[in-house]
N, C-alpha and C positions, 0 to 999 in steps of 0.2 A: 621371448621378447623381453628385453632388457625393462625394468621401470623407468617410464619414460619422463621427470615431471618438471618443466620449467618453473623455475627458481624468480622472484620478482613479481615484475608487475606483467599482466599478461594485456594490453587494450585492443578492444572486443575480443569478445569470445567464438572459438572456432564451431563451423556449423556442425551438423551433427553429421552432413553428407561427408566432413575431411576428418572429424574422428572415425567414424568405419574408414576411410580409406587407411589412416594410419597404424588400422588393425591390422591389416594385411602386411606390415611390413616386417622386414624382420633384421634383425642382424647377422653380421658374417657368419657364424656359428653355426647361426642356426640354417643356414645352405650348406654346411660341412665344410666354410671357408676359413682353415686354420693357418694361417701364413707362419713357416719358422717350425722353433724345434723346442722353443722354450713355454713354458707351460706361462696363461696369465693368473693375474691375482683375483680375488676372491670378485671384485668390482669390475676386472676387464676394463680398469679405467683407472687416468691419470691421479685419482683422490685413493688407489689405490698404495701410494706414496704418502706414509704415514707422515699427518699435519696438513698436506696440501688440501686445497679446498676450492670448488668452482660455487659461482654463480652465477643465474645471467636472468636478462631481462628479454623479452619478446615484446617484439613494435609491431602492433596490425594495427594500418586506421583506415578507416574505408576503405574506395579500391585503389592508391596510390604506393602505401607506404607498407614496407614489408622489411624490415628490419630489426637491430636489437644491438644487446652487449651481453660478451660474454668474459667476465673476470675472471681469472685465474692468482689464488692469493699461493703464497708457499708455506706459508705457516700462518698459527693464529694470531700471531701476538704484532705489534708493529713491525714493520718491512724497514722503516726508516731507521726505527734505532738498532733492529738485529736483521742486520741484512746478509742476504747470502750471495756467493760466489754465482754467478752466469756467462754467460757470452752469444753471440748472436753468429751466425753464419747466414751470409747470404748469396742461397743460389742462382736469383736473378734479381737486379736491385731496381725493379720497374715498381717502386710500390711508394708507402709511407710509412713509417716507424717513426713516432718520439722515442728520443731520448738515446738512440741508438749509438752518438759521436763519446756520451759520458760511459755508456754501458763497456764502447770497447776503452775506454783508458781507465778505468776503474775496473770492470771485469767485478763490475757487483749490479744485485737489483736493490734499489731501496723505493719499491714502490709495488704494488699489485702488477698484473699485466692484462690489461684492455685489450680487448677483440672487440672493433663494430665495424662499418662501413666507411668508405674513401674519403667524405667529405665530413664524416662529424667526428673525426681523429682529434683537430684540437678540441672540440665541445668537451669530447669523452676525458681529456688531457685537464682541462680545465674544473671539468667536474672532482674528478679525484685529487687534483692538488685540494679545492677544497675542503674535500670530505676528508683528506689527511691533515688538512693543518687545525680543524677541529680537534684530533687526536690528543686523551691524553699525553704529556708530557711536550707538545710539539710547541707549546709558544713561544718560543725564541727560533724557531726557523724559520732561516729568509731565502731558502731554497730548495727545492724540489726538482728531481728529473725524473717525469711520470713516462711510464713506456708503453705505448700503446698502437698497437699495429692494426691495419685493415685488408678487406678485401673490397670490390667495386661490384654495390648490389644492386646499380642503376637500371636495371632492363625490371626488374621484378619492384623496385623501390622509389621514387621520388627522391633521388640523392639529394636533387640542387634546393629540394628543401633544408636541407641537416634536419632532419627530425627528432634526432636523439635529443633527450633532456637532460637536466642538470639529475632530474629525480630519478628519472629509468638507471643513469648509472652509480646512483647511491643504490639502488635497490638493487642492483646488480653486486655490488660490493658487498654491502652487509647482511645478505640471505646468501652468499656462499657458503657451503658447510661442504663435511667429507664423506659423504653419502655417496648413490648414485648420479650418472651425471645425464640428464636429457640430452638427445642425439636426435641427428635429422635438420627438421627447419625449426629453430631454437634459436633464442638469443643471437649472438651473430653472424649466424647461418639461416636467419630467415627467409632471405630473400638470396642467397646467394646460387649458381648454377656450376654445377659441374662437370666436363666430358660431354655437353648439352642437354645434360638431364637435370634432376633438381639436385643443388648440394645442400652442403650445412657441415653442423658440427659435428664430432666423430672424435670418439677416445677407445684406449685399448693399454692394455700394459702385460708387461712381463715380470716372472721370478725366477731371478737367476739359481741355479742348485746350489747350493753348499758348497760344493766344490772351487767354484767360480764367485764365492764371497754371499751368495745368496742374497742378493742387492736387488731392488725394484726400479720397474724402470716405467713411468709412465708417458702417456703419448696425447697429447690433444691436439685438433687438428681445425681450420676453418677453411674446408674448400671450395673454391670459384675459380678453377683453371681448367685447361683443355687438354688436347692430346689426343691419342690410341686408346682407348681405355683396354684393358687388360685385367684380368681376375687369375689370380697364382698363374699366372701364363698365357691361359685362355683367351683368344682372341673376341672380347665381346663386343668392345669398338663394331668391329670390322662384322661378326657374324648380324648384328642389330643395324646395321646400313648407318651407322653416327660416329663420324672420325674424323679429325683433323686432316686436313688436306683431301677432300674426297672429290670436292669440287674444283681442286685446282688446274685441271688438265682441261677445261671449258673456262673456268673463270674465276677468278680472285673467292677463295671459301673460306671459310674459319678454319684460322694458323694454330689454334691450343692457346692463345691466351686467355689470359685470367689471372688469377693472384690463389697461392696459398698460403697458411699462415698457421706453420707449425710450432708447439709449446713441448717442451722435453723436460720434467721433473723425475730424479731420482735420488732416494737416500743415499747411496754408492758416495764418500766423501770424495771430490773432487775440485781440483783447482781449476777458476776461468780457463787456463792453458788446456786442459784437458776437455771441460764442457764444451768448449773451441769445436773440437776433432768430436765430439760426440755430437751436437748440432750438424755436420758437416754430414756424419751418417744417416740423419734423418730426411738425407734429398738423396739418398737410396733407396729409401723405403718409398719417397714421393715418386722415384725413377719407373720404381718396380709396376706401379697402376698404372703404367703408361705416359708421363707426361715428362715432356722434354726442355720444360723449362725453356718457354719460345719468348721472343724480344719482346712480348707484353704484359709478361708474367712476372707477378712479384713472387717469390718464394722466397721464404724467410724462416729459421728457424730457430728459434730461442732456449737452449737450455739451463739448469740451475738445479745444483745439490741442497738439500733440506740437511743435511748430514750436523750435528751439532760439531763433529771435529773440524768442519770448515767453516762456521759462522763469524760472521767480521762484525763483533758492536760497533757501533757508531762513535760510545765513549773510549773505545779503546785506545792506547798508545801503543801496544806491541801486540802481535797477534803470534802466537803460539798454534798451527796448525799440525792434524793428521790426514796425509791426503794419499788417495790410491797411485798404487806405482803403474809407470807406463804398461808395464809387461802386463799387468791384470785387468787392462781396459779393453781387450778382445770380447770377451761376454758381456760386455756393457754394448758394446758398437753393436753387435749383434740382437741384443736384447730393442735397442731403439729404433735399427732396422725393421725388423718383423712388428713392433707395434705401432710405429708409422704404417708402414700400408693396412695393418686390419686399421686402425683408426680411419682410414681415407673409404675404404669400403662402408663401416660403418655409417660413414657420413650422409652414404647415396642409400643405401639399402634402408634407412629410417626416416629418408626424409619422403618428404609427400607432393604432388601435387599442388602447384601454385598456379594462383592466378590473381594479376595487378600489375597496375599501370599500363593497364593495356594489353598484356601478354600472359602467356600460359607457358609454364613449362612442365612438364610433365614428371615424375618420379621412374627413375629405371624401374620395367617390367620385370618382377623378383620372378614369374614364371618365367619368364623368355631366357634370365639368366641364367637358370637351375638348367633348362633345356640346351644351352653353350657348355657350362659345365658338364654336364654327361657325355656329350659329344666326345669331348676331348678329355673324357676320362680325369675331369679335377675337382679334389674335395670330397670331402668322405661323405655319401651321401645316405 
């Protein structure tokens, strides 16, 4: 099992009855679930993308609120003044994102990127404009386009509260480091449900061989969407009696929606044009676990190179770039493929049992899955 340890501010502390349960969990891995053919990095996670860095805050308050923030920075240094090349692809645009109209005509990020919940989107948006105009060197700017996207944690969370604070997402921003990254019900995946089980956050990454430019490629993911659910193939939706459409032939049942809210960092130097069609690959990997990307699903995925041959200063007037040729972007497509979906497994197989706001959802039974997988012969067990 991965080191599990949220980053921030944690409010109340979990009982002792949900740390045993979150002993029992585990990650893809460790059920023999190796999606791909390319080997990951030392961390199996997007901070495995040298310079990038997560943080996040976890929101427990009584029994209502079940939320958080999870930042995603690309490098240490300012975003605003040395900002890097991204693009956004979106698979289904039932969702919220700031910032998203400058990201595509600009095809840069000059800002961290916020993951929380549907309604505290501008709070989170507001928070960081001002914890970046505090920034050294930033006193003369009178503009910001902070980027931050959600998923809908309402059944598990007290959304119509916004609960998030100004302070949860400073604590989320300045305790990110490039360590390991807490998965499961974390920051903001606390309250979120997946496939009808418990979701959360979930990361995973690749190394590309030497051959194929040996480039990294990381994956973070925040799941609350529906569907089939599926494991390398495995029909586990279907074998576990929990699957989109099951109750439709008697009466109107859960369609697979939900939101997910996928992040893609890699050193590989590449142009927005390119991050473009690599974003675009990581709703293959979202495809591969089952989800169809149904009318109430937001899917969203955000890529961006840390690569110093493609960094844009802010003071620049001419920018002199080195960027990968079309023909050597195969093992990159592929590399974000295979760690989108371990990242999406990861997300269910470490989160835990919730209960708030009235409701319980439960964490996929990692025995019941092990017992699907043998069946049908998947995963090195």
């Amino acid at each position: 099992m991965r080191l599990n340890i949220s980053f921030g501010i944690t409010v109340a502390a979990m009982s002792i009855a949900a740390t045993a349960a979150h002993a029992q969990r585990a990650l893809a891995r460790d059920l023999g679930v190796k999606p791909g053919v390319f080997a990951p990095g030392k961390l199996n996670a997007i901070t495995d993308v040298a310079g990038v860095r997560v943080g996040q805050t976890t929101v427990i308050e009584g029994d209502s609120v079940r939320t958080g923030v999870t930042a995603i920075l690309p490098h240490g240094g300012n975003v605003f003044q040395d900002r890097v090349p991204a693009a956004l692809h979106v698979g289904n645009g039932f969702g919220k994102i700031t910032g998203a109209t400058q990201l595509h005509e600009l095809g840069e990020l000059e800002t961290p990127i916020l993951l929380t919940c549907t309604l505290c989107v501008w709070k989170a948006a507001d928070a960081m404009v001002g914890w970046m105009l505090e920034q050294p060197g930033m006193q003369n700017v009178r503009s910001i386009n902070p980027v931050v996207g959600e998923t809908n944690d309402g059944t598990l969370n007290d959304i119509r509260a916004r609960p998030i604070t100004a302070e949860q997402v400073r604590a989320a921003l300045t305790s990110a480091n490039t360590g390991p990254v807490a998965e499961g019900s974390v920051g903001a995946g606390t309250g979120t449900i997946a496939f009808g089980w418990k979701g959360g956050i979930g990361t995973s990454s690749r190394v590309l061989p030497q051959s194929l430019g040996g480039w990294t490629v990381g994956v973070l993911v925040q799941t609350n969407f529906g569907g089939i659910f599926q494991v390398l193939g495995a029909p586990v939706g279907k074998e576990l009696g929990q699957y989109a459409f099951k109750r439709e032939a008697q009466s109107p049942g859960e369609r697979g929606d939900g939101s997910c809210m996928i992040v893609v960092a890699t050193d590989a130097p590449l142009s927005d044009r390119n991050l473009e069609r690599v974003a675009a690959r990581a709703i293959m990997g979202l495809a591969r676990t089952g989800s169809s990307a149904s009318n109430g699903s937001g899917d969203y995925a955000l890529a961006f190179s840390t690569s110093e041959k493609v960094r844009r200063p802010y003071s620049a007037t001419h920018l002199t770039t080195e960027e990968l040729a079309n023909e050597q972007m195969s093992g990159v497509f592929e590399a974000v493929v295979e760690a989108t979906e371990e990242a999406i497994y990861n997300s269910m197989f470490e989160a835990t049992t919730t209960t708030a706001n009235g409701h319980t959802i439960e964490a996929i039974p990692l025995d019941k899955v092990k017992a699907v997988l043998a069946k049908y012969n998947v995963g090195n067990r």
